[in-house]
mmCIF entry with sequence, helices, sheets and N, C-alpha, C, O atoms, coordinates in Angstrom:
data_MODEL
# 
_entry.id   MODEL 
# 
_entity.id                         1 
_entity.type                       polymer 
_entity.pdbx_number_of_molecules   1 
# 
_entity_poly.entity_id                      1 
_entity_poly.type                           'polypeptide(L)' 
_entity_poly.nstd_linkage                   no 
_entity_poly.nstd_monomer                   no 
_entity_poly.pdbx_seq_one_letter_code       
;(UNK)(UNK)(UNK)(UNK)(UNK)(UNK)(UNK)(UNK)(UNK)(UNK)(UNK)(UNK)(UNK)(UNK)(UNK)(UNK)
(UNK)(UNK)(UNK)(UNK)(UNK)(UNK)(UNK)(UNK)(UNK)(UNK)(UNK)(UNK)(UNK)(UNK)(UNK)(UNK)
(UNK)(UNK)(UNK)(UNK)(UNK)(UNK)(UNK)(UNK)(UNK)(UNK)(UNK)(UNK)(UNK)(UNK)
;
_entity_poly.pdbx_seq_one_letter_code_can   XXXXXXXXXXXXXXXXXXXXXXXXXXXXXXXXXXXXXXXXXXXXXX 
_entity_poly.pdbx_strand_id                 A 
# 
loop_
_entity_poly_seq.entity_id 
_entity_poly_seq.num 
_entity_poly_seq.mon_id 
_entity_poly_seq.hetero 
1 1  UNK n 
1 2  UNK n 
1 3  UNK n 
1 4  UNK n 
1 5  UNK n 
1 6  UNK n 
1 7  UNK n 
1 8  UNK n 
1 9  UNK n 
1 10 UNK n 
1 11 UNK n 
1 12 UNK n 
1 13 UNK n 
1 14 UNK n 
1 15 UNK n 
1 16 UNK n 
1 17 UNK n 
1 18 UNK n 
1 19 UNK n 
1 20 UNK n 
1 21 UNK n 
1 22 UNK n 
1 23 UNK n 
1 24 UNK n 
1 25 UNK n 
1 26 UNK n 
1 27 UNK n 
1 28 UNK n 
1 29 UNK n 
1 30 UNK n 
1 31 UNK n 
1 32 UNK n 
1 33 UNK n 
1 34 UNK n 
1 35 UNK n 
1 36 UNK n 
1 37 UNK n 
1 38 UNK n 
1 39 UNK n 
1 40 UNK n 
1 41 UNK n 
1 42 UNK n 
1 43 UNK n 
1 44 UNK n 
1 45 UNK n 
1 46 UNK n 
# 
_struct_asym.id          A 
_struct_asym.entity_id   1 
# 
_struct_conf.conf_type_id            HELX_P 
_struct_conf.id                      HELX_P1 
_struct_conf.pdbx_PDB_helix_id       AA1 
_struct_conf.beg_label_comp_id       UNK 
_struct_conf.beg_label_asym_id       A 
_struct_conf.beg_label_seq_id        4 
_struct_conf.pdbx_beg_PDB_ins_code   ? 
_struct_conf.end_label_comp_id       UNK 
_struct_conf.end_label_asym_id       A 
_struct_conf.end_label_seq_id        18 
_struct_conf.pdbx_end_PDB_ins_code   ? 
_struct_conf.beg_auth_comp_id        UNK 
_struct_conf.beg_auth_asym_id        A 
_struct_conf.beg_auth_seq_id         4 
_struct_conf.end_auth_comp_id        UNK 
_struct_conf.end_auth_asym_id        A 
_struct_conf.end_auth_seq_id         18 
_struct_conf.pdbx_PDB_helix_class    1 
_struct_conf.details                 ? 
_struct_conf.pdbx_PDB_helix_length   15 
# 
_struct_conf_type.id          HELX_P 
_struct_conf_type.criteria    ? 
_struct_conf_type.reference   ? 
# 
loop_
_atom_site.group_PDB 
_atom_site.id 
_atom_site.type_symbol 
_atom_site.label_atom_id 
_atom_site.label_alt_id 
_atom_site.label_comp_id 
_atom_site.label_asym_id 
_atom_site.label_entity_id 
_atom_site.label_seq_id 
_atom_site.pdbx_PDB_ins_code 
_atom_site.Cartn_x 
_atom_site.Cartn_y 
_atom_site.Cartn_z 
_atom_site.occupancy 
_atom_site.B_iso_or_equiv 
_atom_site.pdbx_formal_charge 
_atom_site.auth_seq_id 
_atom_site.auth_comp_id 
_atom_site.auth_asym_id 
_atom_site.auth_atom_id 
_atom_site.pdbx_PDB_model_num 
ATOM 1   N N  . UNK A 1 1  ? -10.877 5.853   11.128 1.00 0.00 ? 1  UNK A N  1 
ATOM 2   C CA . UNK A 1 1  ? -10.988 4.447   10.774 1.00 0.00 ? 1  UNK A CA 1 
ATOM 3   C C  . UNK A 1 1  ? -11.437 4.358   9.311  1.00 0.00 ? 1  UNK A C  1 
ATOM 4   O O  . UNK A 1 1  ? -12.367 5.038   8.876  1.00 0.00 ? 1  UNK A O  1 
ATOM 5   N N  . UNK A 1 2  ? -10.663 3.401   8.496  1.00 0.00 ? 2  UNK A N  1 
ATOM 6   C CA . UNK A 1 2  ? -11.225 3.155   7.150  1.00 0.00 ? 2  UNK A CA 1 
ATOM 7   C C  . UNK A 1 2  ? -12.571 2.784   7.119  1.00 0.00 ? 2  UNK A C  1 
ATOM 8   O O  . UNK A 1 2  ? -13.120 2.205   8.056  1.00 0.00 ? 2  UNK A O  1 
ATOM 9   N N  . UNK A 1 3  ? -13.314 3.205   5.714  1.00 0.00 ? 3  UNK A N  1 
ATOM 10  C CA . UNK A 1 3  ? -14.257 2.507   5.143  1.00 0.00 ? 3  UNK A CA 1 
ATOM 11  C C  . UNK A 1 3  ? -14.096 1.265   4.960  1.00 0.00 ? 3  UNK A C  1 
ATOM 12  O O  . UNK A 1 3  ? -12.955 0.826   5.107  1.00 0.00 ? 3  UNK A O  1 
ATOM 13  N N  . UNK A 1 4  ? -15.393 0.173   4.516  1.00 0.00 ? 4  UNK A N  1 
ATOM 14  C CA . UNK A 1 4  ? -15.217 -0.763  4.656  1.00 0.00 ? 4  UNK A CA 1 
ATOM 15  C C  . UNK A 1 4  ? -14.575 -1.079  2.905  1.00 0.00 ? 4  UNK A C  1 
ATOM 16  O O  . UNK A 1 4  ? -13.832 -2.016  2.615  1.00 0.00 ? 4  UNK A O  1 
ATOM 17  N N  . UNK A 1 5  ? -14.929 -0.369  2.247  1.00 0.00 ? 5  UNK A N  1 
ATOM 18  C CA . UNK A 1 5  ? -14.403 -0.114  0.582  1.00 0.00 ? 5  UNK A CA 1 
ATOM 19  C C  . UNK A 1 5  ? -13.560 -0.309  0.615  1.00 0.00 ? 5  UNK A C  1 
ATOM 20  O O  . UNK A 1 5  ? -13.112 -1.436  0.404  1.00 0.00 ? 5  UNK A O  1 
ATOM 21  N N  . UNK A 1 6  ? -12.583 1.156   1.032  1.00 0.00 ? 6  UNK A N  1 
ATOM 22  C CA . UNK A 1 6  ? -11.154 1.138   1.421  1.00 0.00 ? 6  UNK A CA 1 
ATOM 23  C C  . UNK A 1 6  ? -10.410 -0.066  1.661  1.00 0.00 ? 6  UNK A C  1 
ATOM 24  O O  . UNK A 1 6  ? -9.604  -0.564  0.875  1.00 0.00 ? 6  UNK A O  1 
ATOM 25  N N  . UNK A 1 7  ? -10.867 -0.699  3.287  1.00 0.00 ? 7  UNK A N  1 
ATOM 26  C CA . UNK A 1 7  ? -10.155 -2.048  3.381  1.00 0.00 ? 7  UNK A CA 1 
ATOM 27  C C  . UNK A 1 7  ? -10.630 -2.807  2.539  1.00 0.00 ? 7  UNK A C  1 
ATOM 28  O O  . UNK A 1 7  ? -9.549  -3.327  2.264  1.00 0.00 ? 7  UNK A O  1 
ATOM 29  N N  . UNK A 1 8  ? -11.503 -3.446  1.728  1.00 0.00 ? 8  UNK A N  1 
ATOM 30  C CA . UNK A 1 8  ? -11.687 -3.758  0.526  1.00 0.00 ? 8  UNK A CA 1 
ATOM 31  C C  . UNK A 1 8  ? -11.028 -3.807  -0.113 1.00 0.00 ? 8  UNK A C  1 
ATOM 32  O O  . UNK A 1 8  ? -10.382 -4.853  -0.178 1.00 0.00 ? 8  UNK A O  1 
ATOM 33  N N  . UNK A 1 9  ? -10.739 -2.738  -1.006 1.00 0.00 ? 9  UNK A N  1 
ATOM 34  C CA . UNK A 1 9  ? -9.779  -2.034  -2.308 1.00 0.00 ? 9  UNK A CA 1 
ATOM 35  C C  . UNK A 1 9  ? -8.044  -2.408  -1.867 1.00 0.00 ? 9  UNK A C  1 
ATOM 36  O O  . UNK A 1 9  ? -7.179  -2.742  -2.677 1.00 0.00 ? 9  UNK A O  1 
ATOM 37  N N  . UNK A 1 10 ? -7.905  -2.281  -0.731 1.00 0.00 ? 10 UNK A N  1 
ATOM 38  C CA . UNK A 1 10 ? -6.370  -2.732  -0.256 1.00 0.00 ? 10 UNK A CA 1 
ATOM 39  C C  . UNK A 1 10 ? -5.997  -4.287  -0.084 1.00 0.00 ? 10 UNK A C  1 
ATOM 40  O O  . UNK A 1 10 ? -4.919  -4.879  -0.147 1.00 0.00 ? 10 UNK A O  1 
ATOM 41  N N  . UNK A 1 11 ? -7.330  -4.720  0.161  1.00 0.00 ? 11 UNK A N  1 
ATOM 42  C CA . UNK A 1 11 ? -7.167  -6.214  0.284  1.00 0.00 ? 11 UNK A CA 1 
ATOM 43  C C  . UNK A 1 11 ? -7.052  -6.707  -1.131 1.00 0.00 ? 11 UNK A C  1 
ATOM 44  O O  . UNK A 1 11 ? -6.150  -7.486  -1.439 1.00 0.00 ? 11 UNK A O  1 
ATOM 45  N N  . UNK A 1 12 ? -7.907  -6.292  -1.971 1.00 0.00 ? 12 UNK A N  1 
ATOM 46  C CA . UNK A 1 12 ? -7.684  -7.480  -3.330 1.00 0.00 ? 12 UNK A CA 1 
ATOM 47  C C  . UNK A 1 12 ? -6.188  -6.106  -3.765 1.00 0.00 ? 12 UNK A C  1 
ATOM 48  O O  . UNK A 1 12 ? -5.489  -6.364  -4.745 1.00 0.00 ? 12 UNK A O  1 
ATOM 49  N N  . UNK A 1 13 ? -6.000  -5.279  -3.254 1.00 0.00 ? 13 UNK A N  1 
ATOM 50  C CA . UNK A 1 13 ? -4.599  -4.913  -3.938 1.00 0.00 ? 13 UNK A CA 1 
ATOM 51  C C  . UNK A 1 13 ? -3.727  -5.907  -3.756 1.00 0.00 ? 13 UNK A C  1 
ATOM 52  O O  . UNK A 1 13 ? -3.196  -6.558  -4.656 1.00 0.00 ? 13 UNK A O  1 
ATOM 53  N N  . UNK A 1 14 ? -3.520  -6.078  -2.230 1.00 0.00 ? 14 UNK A N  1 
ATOM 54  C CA . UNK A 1 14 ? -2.330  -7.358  -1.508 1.00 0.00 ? 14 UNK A CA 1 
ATOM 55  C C  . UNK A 1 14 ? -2.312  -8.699  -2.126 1.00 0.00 ? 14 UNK A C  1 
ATOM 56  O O  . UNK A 1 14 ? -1.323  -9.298  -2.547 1.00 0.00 ? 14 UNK A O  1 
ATOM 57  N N  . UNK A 1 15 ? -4.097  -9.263  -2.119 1.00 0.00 ? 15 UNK A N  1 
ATOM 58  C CA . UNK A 1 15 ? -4.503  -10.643 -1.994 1.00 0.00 ? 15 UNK A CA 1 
ATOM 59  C C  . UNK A 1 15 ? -3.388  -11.181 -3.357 1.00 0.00 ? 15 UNK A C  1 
ATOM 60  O O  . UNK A 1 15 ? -2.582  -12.015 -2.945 1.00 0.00 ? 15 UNK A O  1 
ATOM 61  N N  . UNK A 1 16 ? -3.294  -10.981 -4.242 1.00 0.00 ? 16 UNK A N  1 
ATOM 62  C CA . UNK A 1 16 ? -2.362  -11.211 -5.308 1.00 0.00 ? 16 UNK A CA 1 
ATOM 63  C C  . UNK A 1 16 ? -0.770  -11.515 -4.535 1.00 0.00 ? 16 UNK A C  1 
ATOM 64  O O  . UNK A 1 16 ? -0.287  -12.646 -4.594 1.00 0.00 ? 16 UNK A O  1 
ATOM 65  N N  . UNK A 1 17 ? -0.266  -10.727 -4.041 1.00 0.00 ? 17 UNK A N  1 
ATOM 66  C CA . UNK A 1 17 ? 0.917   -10.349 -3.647 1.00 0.00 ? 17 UNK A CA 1 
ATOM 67  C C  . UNK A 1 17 ? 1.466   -11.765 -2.311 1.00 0.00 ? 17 UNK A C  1 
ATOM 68  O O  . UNK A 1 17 ? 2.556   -12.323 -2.183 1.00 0.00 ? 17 UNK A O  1 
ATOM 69  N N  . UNK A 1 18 ? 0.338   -11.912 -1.630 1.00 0.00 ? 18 UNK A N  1 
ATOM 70  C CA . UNK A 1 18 ? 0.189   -12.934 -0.767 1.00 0.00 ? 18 UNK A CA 1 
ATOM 71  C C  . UNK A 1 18 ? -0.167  -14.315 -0.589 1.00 0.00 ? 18 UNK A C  1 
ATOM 72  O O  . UNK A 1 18 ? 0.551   -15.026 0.113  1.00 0.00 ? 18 UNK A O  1 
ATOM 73  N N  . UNK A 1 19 ? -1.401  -14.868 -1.257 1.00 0.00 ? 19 UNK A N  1 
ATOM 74  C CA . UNK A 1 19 ? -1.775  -15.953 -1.695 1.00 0.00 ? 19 UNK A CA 1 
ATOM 75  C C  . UNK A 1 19 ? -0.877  -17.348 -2.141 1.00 0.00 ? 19 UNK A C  1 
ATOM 76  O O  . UNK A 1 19 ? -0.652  -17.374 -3.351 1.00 0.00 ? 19 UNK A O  1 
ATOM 77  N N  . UNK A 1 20 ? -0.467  -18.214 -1.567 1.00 0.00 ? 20 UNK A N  1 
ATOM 78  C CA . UNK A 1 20 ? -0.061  -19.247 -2.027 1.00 0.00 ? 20 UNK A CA 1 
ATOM 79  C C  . UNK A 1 20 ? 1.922   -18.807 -1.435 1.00 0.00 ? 20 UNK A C  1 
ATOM 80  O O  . UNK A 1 20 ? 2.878   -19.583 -1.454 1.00 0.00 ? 20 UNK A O  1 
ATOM 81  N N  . UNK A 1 21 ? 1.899   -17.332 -0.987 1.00 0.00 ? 21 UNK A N  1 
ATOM 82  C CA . UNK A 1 21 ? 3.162   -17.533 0.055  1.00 0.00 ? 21 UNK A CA 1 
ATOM 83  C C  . UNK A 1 21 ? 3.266   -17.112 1.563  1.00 0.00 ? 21 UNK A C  1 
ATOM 84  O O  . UNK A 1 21 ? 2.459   -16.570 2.318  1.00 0.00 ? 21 UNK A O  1 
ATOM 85  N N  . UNK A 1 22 ? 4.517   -17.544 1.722  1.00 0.00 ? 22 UNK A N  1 
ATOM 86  C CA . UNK A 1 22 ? 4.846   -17.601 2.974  1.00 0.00 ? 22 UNK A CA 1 
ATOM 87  C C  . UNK A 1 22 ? 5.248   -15.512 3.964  1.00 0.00 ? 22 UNK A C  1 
ATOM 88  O O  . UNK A 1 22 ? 6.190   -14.759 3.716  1.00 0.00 ? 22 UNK A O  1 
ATOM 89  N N  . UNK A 1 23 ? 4.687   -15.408 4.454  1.00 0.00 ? 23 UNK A N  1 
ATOM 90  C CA . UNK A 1 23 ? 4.869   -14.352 4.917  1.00 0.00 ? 23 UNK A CA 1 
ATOM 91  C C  . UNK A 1 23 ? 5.566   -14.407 6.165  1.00 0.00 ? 23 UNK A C  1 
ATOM 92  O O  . UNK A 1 23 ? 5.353   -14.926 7.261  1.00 0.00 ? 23 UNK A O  1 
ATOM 93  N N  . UNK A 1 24 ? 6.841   -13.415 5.438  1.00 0.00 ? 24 UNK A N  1 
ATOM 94  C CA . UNK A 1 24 ? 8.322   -13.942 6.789  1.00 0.00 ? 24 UNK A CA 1 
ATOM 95  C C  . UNK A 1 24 ? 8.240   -13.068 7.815  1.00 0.00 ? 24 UNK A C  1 
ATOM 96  O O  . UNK A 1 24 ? 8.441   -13.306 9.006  1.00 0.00 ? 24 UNK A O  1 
ATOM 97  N N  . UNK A 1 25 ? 7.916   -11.980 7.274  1.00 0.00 ? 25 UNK A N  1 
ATOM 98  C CA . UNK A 1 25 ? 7.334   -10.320 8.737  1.00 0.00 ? 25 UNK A CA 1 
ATOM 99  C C  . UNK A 1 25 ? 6.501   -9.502  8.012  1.00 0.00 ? 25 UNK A C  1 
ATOM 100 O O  . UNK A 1 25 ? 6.009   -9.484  6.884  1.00 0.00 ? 25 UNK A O  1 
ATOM 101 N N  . UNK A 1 26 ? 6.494   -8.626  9.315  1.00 0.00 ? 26 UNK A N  1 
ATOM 102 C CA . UNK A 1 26 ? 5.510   -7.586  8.693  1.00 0.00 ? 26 UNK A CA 1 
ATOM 103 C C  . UNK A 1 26 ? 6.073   -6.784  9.607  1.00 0.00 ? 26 UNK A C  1 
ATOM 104 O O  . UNK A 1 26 ? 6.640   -7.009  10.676 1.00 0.00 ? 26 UNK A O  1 
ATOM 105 N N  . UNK A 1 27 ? 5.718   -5.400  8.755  1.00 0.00 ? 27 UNK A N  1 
ATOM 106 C CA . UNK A 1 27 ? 6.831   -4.231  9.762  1.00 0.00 ? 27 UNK A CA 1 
ATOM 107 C C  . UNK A 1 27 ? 5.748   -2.936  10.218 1.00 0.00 ? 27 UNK A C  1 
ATOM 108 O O  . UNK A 1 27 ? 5.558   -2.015  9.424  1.00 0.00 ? 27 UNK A O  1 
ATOM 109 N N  . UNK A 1 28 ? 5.160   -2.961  11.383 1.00 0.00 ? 28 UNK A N  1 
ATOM 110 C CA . UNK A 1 28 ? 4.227   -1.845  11.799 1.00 0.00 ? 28 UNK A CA 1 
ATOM 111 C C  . UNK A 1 28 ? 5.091   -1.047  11.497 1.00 0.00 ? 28 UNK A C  1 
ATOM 112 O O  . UNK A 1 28 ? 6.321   -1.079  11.532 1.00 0.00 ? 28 UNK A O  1 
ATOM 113 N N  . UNK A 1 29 ? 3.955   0.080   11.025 1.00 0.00 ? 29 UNK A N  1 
ATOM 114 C CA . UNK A 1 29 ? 4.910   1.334   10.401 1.00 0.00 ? 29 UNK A CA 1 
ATOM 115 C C  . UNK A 1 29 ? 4.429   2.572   11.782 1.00 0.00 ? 29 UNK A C  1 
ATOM 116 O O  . UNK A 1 29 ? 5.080   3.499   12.265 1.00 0.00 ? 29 UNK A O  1 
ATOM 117 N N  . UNK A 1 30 ? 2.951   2.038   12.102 1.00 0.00 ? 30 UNK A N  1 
ATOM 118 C CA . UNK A 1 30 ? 2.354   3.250   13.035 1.00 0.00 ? 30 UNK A CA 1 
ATOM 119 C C  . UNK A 1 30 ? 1.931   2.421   14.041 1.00 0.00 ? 30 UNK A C  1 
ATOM 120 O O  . UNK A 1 30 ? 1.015   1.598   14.046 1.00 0.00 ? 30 UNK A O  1 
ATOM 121 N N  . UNK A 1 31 ? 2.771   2.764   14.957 1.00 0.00 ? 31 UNK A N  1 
ATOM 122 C CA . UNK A 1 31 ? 2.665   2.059   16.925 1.00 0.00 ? 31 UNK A CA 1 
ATOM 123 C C  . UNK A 1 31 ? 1.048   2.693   17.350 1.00 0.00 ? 31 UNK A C  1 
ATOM 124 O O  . UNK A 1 31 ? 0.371   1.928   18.037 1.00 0.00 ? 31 UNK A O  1 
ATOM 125 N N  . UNK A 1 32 ? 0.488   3.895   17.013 1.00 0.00 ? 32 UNK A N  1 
ATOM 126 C CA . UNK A 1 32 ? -0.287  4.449   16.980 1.00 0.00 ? 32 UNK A CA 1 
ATOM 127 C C  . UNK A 1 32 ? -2.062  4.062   16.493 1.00 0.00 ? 32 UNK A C  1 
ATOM 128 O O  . UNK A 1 32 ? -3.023  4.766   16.182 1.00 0.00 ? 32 UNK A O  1 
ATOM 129 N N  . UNK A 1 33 ? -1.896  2.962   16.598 1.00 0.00 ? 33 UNK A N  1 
ATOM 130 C CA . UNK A 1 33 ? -3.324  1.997   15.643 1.00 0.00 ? 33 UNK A CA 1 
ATOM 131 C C  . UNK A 1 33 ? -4.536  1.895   16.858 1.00 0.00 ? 33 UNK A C  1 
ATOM 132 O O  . UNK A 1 33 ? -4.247  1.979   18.051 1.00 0.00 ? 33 UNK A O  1 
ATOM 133 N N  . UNK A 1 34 ? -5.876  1.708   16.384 1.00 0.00 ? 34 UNK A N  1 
ATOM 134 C CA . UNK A 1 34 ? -7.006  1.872   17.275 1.00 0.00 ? 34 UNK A CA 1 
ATOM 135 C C  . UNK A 1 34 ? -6.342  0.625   18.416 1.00 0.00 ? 34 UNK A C  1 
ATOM 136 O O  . UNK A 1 34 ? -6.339  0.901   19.615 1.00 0.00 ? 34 UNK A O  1 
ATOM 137 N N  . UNK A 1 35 ? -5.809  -0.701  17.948 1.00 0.00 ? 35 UNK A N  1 
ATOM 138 C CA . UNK A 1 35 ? -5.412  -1.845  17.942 1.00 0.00 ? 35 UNK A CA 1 
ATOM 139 C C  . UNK A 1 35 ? -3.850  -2.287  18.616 1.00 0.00 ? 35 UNK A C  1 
ATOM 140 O O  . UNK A 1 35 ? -3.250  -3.231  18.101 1.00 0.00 ? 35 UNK A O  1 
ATOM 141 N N  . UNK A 1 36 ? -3.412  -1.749  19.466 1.00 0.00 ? 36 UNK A N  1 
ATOM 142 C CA . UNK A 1 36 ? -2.007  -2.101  19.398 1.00 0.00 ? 36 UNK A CA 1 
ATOM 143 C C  . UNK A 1 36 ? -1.133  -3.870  18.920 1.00 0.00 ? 36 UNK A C  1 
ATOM 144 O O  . UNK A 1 36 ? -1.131  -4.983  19.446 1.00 0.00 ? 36 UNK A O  1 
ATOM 145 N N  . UNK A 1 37 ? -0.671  -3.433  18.017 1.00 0.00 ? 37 UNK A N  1 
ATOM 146 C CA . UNK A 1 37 ? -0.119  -5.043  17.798 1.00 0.00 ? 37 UNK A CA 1 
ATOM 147 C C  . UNK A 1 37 ? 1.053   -5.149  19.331 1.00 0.00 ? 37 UNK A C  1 
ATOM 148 O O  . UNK A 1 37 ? 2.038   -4.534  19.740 1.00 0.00 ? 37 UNK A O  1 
ATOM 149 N N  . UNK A 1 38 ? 0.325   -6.150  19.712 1.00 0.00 ? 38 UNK A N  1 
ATOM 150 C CA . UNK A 1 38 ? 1.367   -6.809  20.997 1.00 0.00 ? 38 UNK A CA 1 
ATOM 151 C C  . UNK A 1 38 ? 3.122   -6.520  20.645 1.00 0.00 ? 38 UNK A C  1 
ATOM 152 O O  . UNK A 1 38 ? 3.631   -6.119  19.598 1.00 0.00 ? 38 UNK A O  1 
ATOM 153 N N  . UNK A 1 39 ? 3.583   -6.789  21.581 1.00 0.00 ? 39 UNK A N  1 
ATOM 154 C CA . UNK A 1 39 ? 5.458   -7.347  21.366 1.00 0.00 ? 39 UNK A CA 1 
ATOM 155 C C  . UNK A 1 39 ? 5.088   -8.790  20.528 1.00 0.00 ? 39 UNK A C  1 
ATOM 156 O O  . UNK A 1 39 ? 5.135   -8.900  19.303 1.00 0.00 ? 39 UNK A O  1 
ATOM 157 N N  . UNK A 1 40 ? 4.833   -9.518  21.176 1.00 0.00 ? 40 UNK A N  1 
ATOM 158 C CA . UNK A 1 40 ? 4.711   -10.891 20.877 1.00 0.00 ? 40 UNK A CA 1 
ATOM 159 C C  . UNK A 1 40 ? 4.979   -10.925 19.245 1.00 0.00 ? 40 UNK A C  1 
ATOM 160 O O  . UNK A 1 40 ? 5.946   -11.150 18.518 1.00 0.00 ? 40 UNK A O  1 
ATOM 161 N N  . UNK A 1 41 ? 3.344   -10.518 19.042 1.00 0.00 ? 41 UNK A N  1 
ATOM 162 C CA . UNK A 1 41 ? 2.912   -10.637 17.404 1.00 0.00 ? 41 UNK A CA 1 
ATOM 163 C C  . UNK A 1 41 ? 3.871   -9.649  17.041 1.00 0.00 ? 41 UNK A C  1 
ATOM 164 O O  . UNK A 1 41 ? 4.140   -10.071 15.916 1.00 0.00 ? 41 UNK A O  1 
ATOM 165 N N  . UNK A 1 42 ? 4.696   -8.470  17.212 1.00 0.00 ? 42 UNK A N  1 
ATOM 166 C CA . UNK A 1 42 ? 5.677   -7.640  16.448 1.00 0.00 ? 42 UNK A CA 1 
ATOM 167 C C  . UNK A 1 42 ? 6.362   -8.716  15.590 1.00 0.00 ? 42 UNK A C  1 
ATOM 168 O O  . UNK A 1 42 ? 6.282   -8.916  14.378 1.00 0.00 ? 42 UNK A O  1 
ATOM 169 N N  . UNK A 1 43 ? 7.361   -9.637  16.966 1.00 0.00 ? 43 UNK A N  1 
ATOM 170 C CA . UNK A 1 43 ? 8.536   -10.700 16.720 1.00 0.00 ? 43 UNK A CA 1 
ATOM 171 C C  . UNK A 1 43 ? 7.968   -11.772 15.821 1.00 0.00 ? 43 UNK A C  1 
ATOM 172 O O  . UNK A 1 43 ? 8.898   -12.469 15.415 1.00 0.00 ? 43 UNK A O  1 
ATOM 173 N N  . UNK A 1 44 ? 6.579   -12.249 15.263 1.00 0.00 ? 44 UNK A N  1 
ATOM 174 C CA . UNK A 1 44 ? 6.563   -13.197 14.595 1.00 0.00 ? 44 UNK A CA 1 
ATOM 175 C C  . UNK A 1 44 ? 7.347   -13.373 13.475 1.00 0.00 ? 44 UNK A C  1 
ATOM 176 O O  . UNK A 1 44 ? 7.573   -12.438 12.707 1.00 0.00 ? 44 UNK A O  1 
ATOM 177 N N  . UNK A 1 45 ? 7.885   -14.740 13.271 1.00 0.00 ? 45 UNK A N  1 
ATOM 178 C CA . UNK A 1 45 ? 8.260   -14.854 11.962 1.00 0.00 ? 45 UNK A CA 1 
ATOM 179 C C  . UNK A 1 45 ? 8.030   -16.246 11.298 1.00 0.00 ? 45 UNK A C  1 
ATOM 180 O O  . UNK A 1 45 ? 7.833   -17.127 12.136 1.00 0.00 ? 45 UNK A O  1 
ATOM 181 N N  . UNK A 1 46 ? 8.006   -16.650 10.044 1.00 0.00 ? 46 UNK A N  1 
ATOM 182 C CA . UNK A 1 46 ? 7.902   -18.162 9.782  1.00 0.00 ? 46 UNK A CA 1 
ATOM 183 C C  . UNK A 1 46 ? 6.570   -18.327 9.124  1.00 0.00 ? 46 UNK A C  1 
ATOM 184 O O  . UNK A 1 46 ? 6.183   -19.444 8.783  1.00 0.00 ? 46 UNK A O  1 
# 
């Protein structure tokens, strides 16, 4: 599991990249997470 730095340091990497748009997907790369992202949340879009 990441440091809390780490997720830190990745967040203000993104926060730029994201802010003020619309996020159409997101593509799990690793099915394998402490967390499984549902089916459901896979299919989001909009």
């Amino acid at each position: 599991m990441p440091e809390l730095p780490e997720v830190e340091t990745s967040r203000r990497g993104i926060e730029p990249h994201l802010v003020g748009n619309i996020l159409h997907y997101a593509i799990v790369r690793n099915s394998k997470l402490r967390w499984p992202v549902s089916e459901k949340n896979q299919n989001l879009a909009g």
